[in-house]
N, C-alpha and C positions, 0 to 999 in steps of 0.2 A: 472494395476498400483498398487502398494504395499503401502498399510495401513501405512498411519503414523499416529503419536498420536498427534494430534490437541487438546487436552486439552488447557484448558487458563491459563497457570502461570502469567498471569503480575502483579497477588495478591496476591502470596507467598513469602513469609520472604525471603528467598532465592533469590528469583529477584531484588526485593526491597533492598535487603541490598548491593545487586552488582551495581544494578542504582543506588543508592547516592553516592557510593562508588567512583565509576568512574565520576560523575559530580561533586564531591568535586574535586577528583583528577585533571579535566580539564578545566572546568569553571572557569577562575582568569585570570584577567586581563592580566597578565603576559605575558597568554598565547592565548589571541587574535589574529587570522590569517585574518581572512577579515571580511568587514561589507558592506551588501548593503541591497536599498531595492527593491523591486522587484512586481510588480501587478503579482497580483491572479488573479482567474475568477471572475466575477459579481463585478470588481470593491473595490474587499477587497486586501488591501495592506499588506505585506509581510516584516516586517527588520528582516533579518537574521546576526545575529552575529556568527562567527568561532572559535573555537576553537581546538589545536591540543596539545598534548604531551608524551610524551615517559614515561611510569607508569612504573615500573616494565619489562623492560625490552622491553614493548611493544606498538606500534604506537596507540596512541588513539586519537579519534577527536570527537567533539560535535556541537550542533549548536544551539544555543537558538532564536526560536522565535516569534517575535510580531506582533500579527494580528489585522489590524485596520479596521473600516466599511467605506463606504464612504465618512463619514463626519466627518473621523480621530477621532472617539474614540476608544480605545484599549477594545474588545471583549475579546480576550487570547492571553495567551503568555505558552509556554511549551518547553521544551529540550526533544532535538534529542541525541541518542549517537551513532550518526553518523552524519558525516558536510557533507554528498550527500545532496541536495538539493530537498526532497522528496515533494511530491503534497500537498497543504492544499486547498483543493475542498467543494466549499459551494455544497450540497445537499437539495433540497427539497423534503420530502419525501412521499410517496402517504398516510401518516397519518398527512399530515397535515403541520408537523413540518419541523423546520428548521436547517439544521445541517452543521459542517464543518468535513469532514473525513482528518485524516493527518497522520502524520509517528511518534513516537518518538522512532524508534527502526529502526536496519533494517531489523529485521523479523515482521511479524504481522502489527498492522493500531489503529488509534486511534479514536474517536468521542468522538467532545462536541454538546452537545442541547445549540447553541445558547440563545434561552430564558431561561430556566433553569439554565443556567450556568455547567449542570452536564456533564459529562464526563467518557467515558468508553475506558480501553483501553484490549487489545487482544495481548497477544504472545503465540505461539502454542509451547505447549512442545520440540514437536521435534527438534527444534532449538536449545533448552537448551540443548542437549543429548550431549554427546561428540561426534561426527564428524556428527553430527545431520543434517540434513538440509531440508528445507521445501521453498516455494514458496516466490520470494521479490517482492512485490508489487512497482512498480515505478508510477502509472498513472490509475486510476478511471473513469468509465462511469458509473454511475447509471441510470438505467431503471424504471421510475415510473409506466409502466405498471403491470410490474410483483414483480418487485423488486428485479430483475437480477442485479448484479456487475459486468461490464467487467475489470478488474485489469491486465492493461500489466505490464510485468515485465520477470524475469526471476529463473531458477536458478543459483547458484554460478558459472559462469566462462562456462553457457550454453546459446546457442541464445535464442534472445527474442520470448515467447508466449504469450497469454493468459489466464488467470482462469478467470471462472465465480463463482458466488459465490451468494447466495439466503440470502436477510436481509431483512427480515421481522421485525424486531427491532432493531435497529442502536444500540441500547444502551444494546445490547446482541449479543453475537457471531453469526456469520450465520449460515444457518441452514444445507443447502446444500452447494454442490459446484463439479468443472467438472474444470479439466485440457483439455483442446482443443486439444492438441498433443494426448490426449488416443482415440477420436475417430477420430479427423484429417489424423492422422500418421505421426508417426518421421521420417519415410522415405522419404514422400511424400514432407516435407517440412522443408526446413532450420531455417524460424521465422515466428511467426504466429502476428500479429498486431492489434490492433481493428484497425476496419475503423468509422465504424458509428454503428448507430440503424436504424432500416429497421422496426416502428411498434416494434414487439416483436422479430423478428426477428436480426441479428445478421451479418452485412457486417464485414470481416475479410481482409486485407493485409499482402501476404506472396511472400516468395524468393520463389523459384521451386529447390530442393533439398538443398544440403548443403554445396556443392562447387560453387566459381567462375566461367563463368560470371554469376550472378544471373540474373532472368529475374521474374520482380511483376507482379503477379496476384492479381485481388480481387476475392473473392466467400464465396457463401451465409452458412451461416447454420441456419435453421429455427428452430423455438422455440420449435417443435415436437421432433426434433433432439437432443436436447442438451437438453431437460426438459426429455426425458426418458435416460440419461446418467447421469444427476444429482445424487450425492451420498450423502449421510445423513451422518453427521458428523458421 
């Protein structure tokens, strides 16, 4: 699998001056497409507000939103610049703490510390590159055993697999991480899915190659498996 540069831009001028850019540009009332609101997991609710418009020649959408606790008070609120409708996943983490991981991008992943109020966010260089591209995270299983990430998702306009990915501090990039197709095979299989957690272990749902009629299998890969395939940033 070929090295890409996972650095963290999401706190250079450079990003930064493009993110306001594009949320001035789309964020206005004007330009409102839908609002609902939607439950999360563990009971935290969800109002996502839509926004789309045509900048410069080019389709852009946003999505700003508000997350409340069970008892309707507002924790955060953040913009997306993307109106996909990406996962905001309370985490409890085996330090203790308490976290919610979410999207404001559609490359890379975001975290607030709950009690803290702080907040880190993460986009991998590569993305920034010109025709750049790196992993989209759609959907989150955290493992408090080890502190494994199952993140389904895909890349651009490829079927869905899975990355794993080692956080040992929510509020710092990961440390490791493991594309499933590099030791699964691209051959072998059309999408690779999380199923569950098995323990530390790792139950997977996938098609049987890459053509029609597809036929689902589950099967294991155990934590021996994918902890010596793990790669250090």
């Amino acid at each position: 699998m070929e090295k890409k540069d996972l650095t963290n831009v999401a706190y250079t001028d450079e990003y930064l001056t493009k993110r306001e850019k594009w949320i001035a540009a789309v964020v206005r009332p004007e330009n409102m497409t839908y609002k609902e609101e939607i439950l999360s997991e563990n009971g935290y609710n969800r109002t996502i507000t839509e926004y789309a418009a045509v900048v410069d020649g080019l389709n852009l959408g946003c999505s700003h939103n508000k997350v409340y606790d069970a008892g309707g008070i507002l924790i955060h609120e953040y913009t997306s610049l993307d109106d996909h409708r990406f996962f905001c996943t309370p985490v409890a983490h085996s330090n203790g703490r308490q976290y919610l991981a979410y999207k404001e991008d559609l490359y890379g992943y975001s975290v607030l510390d709950i009690e803290s109020k702080e907040t880190f966010r993460y986009i991998p260089a590569e993305s920034w590159k010109d025709g750049g591209e790196t992993f989209i995270v759609v959907d989150i299983f955290y493992n408090p055993i080890n502190d494994i990430v199952a993140a389904e998702g895909c890349y651009w306009a490829c079927p869905y697999g899975t990355f794993l990915f080692e956080v040992k501090d929510p509020m710092k990039q990961f440390t490791r991480y493991l594309d499933i197709y590099s030791i699964a095979g691209y051959d072998k299989y059309g999408t690779i899915d999380f199923q569950s957690w098995d323990g530390a272990d790792i139950l997977l749902k996938s098609t049987a190659g890459q053509k029609p009629p597809y036929k689902y299998e589950t099967f294991k890969m155990t934590q021996m498996e994918y902890e010596q395939a793990l790669r250090i940033v």
